[in-house]
C-alpha positions in Angstrom: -8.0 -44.0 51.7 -8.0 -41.5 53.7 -10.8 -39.7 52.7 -12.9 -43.2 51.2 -11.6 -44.9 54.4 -12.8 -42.4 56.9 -15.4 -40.6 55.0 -19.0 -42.2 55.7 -18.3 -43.9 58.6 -24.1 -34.0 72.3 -26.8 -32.2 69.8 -26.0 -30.2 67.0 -24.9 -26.9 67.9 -24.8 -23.1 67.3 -22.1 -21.7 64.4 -20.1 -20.3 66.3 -19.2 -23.4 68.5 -16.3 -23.8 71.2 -16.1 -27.0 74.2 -13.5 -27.9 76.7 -15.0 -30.5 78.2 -13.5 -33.9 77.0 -14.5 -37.0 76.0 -13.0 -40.4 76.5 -9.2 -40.2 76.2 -7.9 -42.2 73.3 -6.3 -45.5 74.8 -2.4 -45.7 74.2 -1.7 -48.6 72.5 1.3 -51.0 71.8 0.8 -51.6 68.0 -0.4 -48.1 67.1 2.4 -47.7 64.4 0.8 -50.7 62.4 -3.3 -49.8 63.3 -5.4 -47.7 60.4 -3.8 -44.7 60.5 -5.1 -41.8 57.8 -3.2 -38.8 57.5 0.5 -36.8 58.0 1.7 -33.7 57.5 5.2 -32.1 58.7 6.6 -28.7 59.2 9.6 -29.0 61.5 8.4 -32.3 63.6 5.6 -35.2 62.3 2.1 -35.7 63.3 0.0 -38.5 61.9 -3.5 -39.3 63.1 -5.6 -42.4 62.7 -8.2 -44.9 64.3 -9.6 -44.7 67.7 -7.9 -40.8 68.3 -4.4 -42.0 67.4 -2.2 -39.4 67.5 2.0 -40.2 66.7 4.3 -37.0 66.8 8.1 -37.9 65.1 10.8 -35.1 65.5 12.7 -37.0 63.0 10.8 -38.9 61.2 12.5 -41.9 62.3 10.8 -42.6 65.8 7.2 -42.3 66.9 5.6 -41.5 70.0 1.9 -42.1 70.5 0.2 -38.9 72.6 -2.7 -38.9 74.9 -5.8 -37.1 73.2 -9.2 -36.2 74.4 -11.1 -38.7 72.1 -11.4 -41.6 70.9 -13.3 -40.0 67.8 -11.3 -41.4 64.2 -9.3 -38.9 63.1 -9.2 -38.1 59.7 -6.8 -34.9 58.8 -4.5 -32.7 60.8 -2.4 -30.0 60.0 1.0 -28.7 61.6 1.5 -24.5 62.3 4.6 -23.9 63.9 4.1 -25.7 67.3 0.6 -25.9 66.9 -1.5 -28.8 65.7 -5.3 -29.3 64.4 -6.5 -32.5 63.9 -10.2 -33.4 62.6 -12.1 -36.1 62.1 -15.6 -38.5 63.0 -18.4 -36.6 65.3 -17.7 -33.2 63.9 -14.5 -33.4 65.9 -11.6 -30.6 65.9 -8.6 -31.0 68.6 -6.2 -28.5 69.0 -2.6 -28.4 70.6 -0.4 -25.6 71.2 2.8 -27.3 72.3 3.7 -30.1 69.4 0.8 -32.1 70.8 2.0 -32.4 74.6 -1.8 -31.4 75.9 -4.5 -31.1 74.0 -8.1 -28.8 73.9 -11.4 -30.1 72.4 -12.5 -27.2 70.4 -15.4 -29.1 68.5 -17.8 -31.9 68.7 -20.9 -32.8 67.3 -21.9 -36.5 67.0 -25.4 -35.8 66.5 -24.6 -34.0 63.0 -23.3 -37.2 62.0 -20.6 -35.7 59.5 -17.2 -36.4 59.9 -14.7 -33.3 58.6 -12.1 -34.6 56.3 -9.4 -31.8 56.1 -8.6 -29.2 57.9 -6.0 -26.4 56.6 -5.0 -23.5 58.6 -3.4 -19.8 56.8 -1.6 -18.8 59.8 -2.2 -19.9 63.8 -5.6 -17.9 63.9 -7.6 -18.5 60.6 -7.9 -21.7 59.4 -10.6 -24.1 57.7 -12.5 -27.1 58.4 -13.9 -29.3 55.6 -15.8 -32.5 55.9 -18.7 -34.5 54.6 -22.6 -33.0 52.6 -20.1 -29.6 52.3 -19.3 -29.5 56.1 -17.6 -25.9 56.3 -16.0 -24.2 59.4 -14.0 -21.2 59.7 -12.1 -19.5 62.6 -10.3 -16.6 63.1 -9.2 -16.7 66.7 -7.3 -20.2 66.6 -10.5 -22.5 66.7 -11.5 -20.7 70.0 -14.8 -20.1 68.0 -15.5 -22.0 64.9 -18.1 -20.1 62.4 -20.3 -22.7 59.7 -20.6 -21.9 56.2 -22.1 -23.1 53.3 -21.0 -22.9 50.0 -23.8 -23.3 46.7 -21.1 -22.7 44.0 -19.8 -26.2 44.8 -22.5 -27.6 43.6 -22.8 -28.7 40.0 -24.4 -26.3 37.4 -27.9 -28.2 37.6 -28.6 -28.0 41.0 -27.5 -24.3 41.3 -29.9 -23.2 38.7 -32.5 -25.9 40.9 -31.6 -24.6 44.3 -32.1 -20.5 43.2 -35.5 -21.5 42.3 -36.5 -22.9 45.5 -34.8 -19.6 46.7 -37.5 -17.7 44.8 -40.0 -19.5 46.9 -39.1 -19.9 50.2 -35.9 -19.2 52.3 -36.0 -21.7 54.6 -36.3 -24.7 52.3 -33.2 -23.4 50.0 -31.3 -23.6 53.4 -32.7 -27.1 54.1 -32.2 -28.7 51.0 -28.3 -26.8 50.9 -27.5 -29.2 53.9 -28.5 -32.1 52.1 -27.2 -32.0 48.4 -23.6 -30.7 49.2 -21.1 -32.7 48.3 -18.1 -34.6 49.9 -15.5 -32.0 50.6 -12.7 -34.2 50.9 -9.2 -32.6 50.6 -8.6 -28.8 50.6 -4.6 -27.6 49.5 -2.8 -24.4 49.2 -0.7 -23.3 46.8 0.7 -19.7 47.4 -2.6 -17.3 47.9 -4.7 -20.2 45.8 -6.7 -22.7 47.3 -7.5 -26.1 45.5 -10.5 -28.3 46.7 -11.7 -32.0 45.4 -14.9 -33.8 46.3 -17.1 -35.9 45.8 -19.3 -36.2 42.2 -16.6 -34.8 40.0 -16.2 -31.5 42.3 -12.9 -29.6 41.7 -12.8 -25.8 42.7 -10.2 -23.1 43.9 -10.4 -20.0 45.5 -8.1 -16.6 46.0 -9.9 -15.4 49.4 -9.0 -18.1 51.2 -12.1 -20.1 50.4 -14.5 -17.7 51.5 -15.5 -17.7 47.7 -15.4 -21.0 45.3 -15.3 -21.4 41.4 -16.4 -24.8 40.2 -13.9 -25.9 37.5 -15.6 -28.3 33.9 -14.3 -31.8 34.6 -15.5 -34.4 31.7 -15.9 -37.0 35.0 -18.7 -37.2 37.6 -16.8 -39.4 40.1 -15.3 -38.7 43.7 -11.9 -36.7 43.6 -9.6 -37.3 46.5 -6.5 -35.0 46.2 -5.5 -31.8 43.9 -2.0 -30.1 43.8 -0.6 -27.6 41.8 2.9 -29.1 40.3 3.9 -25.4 39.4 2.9 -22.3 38.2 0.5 -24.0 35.3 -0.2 -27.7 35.8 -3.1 -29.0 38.2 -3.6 -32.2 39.1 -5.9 -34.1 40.7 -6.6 -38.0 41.4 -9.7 -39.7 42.5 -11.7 -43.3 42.3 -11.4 -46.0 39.9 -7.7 -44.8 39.4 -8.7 -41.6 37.6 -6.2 -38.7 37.0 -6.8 -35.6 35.3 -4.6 -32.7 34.7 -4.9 -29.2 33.8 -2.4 -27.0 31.8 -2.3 -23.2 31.4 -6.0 -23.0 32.8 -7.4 -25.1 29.7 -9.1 -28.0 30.0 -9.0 -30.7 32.0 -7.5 -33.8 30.4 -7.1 -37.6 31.3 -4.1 -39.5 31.9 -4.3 -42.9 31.1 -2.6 -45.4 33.7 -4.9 -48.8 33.5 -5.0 -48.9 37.2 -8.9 -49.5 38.6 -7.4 -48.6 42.2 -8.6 -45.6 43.8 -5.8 -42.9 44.6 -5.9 -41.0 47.7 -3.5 -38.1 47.4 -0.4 -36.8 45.6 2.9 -36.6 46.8 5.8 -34.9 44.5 8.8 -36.8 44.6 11.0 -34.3 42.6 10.5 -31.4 39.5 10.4 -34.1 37.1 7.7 -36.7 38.4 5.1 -37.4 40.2 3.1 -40.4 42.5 -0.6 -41.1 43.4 -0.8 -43.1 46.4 -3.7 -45.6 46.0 -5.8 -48.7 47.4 -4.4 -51.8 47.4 -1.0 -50.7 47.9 -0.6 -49.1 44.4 1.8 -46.8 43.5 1.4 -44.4 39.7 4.1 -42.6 38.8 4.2 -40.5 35.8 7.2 -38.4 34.4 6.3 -34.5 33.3 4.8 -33.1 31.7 1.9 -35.6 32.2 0.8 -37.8 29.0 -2.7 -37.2 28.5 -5.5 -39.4 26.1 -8.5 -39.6 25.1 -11.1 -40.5 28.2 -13.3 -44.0 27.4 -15.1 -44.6 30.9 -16.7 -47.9 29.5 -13.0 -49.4 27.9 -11.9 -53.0 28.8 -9.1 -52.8 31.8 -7.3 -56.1 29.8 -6.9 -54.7 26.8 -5.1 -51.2 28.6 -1.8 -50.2 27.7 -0.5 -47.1 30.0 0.6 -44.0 28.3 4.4 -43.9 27.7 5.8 -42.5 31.1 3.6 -44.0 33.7 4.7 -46.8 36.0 2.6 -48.9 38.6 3.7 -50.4 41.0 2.0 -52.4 44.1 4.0 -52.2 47.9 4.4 -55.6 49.6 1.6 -56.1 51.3 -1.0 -54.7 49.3 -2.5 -52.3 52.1 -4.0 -48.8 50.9 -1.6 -46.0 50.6 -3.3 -42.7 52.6 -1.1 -40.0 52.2 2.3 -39.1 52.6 5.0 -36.7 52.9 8.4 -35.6 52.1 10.6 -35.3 55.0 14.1 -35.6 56.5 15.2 -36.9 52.4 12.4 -39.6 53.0 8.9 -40.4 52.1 6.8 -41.4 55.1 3.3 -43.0 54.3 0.5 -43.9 56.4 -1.8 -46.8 55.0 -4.1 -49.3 56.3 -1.4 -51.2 57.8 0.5 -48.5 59.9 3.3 -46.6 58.7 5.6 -47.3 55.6 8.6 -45.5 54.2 8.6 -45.7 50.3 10.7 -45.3 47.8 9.5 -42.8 45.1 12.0 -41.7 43.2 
């Protein structure tokens, strides 16, 4: 996936943390479009980043062109602004490009934290957001010239809230220490209008209206990881994670499970049109459901043979079985990066 993929896989520095020197250049390589690659996006061109600093720029989606890059750090996340690019990934690391990735800055890197960011999501080219693993948090304002830490307690479950303000009572210094080490997974951060959705790891879903400088925890009846959450309008959440669960939210009620009797983990989310959807999973699986979701009743300990899907949902595995990243819609096609290098699928 690309968050169970690349999740878990110089000395740590000040917050407010900038570096231009550079690091072994990623090597160019012939098979690049078929190597472990782990996330797109697309504005107006295509960037998908990978393995070993693999960086592939498409201006139609068609064609791919492997850059040169500053590191050979795995890349986990990028995001497209205009002609700018961020990508993120293993070693604390955050890349920058101002010029649809023709030459390229280091901005970050910290291998001695040993926390590899996940997402990265920017507002407009100066403030943008940086999310990674044990509730790695960065924030600039001035493009990633300067990137600012933060950490956020109201991620945390209820329980070790209410256990971390009482060692708050007592002593400062060991609230901030044990803060670093119970924060979860932050593993994919999206935006929807002024609204900000995040999923992580132990059953973590949360959204913000301040561009997630503030987080509200939502009640999920699941305690596993979460790997993608998207608004499908105005109402409807929904958000996928490990083991093959979905959950989906209407009208800000509770959030209820969709039963598809596939154990595969899903990744992310891609909407194919108004009236479906798709999770893109391990082991090449494809869910599709039809809206509004069907939801049932949630038994974590029920036998996978004796499953029947709800009425709308449709799996499906690709060819060659390999896991299914992420994906976007683009140029009237749906371009995936998986294990296996890059796929078109068909999701309608």
């Amino acid at each position: 996936m690309k968050k169970t993929i690349a999740a878990c896989i110089t000395a740590a520095l000040a917050a407010n943390y900038s570096i231009t020197a550079s690091a072994e250049d990623a090597y160019i390589a012939p098979l690049v479009e078929q190597s472990v690659l782990l996330d797109i996006d697309a504005d107006k061109f295509v960037v998908i980043v990978g393995e070993r600093g693999h960086i592939l720029i498409s201006e139609d989606g068609n064609a791919f062109s492997q850059v040169e890059v500053p590191t050979q750090a795995t890349l986990t996340a990028a995001t497209v602004m205009g002609e700018h690019i961020w990508a993120v990934g293993h070693d604390a690391t955050i890349i920058h490009s101002a010029d649809k990735g023709q030459s390229w800055d280091i901005q970050n890197v910290q291998p001695d934290l040993q926390r590899p960011f996940l997402d990265v999501l920017f507002f407009d080219q100066n403030h943008g957001i940086a999310a990674g693993a044990y509730g790695l948090f960065y924030r600039t304002t001035d493009a990633g010239k300067t990137w600012s830490k933060e950490h956020h307690a109201s991620l945390l479950d209820p329980y070790d809230q209410e256990y971390l303000e009482s060692v708050r009572a007592e002593d400062e210094a060991f609230y901030q220490q044990e803060l670093e080490s119970i924060l979860p997974h932050l593993n994919r951060i999206t935006r929807d209008g002024e609204k900000l959705y995040l999923a992580g790891e132990a059953g973590l879903l949360a959204s913000s209206s301040d561009m997630g400088k503030s987080w509200e925890r939502f009640e999920v009846d699941y305690t596993g990881s979460f790997f993608d959450i998207k608004a499908l309008d105005d109402s409807t959440l929904l958000a996928v994670g490990l083991r093959g669960n979905i959950f989906v939210q209407r009208d800000q009620g509770e959030w209820e499970y969709v039963k598809t009797c596939s154990t595969s983990t899903l990744n992310s989310i891609v909407l194919s049109d108004e009236s479906s959807v798709v999770a893109l999973g391990n082991n090449g699986m494809l869910v599709s459901a039809t809206r509004p979701l069907p939801v049932s009743d949630h038994d974590p300990y029920a036998n996978p043979a004796n499953c029947e899907p709800a009425k709308g949902i449709t799996v499906t595995q690709v060819e060659d079985k390999a896991a299914l990243l992420n994906a976007v819609n683009f140029n009237g096609q749906t371009i995936a990066v998986t294990a296996n290098g890059i796929k078109t699928l068909n999701t309608k």
